[in-house]
N, C-alpha and C positions, 0 to 999 in steps of 0.2 A: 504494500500500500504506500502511494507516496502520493502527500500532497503539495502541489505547485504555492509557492507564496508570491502575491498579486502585487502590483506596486497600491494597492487600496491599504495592501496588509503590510505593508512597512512603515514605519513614522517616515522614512528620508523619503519615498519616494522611489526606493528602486526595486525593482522585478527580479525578485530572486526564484531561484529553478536549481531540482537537484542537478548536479552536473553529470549524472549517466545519460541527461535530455537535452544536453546541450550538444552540438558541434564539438571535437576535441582541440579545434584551432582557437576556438573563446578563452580553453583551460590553458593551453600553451599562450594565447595572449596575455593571460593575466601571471602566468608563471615568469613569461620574458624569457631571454636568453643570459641576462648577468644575476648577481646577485644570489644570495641565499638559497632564494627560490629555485635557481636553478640549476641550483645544485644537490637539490634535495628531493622535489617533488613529491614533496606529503611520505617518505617513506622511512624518515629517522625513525619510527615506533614501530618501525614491521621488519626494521633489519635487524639480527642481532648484530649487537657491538664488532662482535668477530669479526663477523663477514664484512661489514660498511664498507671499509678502504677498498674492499676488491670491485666490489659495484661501480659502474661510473655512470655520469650524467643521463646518457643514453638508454642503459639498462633503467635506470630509473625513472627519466620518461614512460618508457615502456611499459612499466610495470604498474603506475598510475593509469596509463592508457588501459592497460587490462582489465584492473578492478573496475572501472566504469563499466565497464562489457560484462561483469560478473552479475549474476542474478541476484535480487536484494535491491535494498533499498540503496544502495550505495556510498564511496567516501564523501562528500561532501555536497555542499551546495555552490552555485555560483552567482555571481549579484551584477546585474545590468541599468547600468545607465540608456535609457532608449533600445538602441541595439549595441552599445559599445560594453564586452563584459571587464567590470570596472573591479570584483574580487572574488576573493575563494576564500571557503570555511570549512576547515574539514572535522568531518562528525558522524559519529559510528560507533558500533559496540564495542566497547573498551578492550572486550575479550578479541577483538581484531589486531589489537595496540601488543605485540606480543615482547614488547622493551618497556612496555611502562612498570613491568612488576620490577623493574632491574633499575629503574629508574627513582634516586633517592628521595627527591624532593615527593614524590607520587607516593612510592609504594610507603615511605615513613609518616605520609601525614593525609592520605585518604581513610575514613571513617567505615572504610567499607573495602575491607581489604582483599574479597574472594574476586580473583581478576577473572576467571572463569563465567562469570554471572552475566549474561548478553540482556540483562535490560537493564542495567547501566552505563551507560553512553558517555561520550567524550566528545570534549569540544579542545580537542587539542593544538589546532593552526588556525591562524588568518593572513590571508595571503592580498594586498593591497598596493595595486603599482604607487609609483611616487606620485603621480599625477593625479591621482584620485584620493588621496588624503588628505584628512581632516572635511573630510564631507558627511560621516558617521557612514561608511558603508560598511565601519565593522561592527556598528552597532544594530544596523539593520540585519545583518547575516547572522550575531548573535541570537539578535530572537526570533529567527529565522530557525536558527539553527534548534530551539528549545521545540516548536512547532511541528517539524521534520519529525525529529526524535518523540516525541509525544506519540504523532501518528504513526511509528512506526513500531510501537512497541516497547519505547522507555518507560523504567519506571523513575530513575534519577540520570539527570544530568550532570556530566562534570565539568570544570575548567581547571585550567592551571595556570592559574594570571600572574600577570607581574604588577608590581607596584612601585611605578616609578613615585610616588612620592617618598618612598623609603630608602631614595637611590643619588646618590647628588648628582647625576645625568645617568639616563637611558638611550643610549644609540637608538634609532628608529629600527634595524634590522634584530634586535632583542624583543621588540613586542611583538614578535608571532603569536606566544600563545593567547593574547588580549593582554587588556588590562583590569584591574580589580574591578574600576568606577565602569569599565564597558560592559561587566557581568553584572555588575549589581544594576546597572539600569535596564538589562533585561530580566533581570527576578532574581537572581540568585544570591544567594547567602555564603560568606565564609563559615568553614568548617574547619579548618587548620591553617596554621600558617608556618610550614614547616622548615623556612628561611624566613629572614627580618624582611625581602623583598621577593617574596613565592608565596601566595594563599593558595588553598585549595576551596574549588565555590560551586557549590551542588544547589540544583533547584529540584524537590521532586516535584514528578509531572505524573503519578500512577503509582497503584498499590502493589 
């Protein structure tokens, strides 16, 4: 089951859609050729540690491109401006994330440590070009993203935000996983805070 979210149903205004409905040129446009992004493509959570270095760019494309082709609900959502897609949110059954349990900041300070459990869901990236920022297109994906997960079978949502006020500068390419005040303006609540500048922020959406 998945349901499209409307630009009616966004505060910003933009037309978010999951991205296994999207064209794969939208996901590559919003991933770009430099930068973080493209060197990663949503897969630091699904490789282990070991393997990463041996992976390259390409293979990683690839493998994004695949899960979209996968049956399910799929990784993530994408967010449009008109026709120009302006970001990506990635979000899915935690139990997908198979580094999050390896992963300190997570596995020490989530309230809900069975990683196995598929109706808890993860809101673990936001992928935002330079030119589209500070427009809240990650606040629109965020509760976007709570929505998605709702209909598809969550019972809780997660985040792993940062908190640049806790930080005397935050590089812009450090706020992939969101930020605190971008989860809490779509509902969710801190649960942990298991660095001075890392909460963990769960909203349940079902029993």
């Amino acid at each position: 089951m998945h349901d499209v979210v409307t630009e009616t149903e966004t505060t910003a205004g933009f037309r978010i859609v999951p991205a296994n409905e999207a064209p794969f040129g939208d996901v590559e446009a919003v991933f770009g050729t430099k930068g973080d992004p493209a060197h990663c493509w949503c897969q630091w959570y699904k490789i282990p540690g070991s393997d990463w270095r041996s992976v390259g760019d390409e293979q990683l494309r690839g493998r994004l491109e695949a899960q979209l082709h996968e049956a399910g609900a799929g990784p993530g959502l994408l967010a449009y401006d008109g026709e120009t897609p302006v970001g990506w949110c990635a979000v899915e059954p935690r139990s997908h994330l198979i580094r999050l349990p390896h992963t300190r900041i997570v596995a020490g300070g989530t309230p809900n440590p069975d990683f196995s459990d598929d109706s808890i869901w993860s809101v673990s990236c936001f992928v935002v070009p330079r030119a589209h920022r500070k427009r809240g297109v990650g606040q629109a994906l965020a509760v976007a993203a709570v929505e998605f997960a709702a209909a598809n079978g969550a019972r809780i949502v997660e985040g792993y935000a940062v908190d640049p006020n806790a930080r005397s500068k935050t590089p812009a390419n450090e706020l992939f996983p969101g930020t605190v005040s971008m989860f809490e303006s779509a509902g969710f609540c801190e649960v942990a805070r298991p660095k001075e500048d890392r909460a963990i922020m769960q909203l349940v959406v079902g029993e």
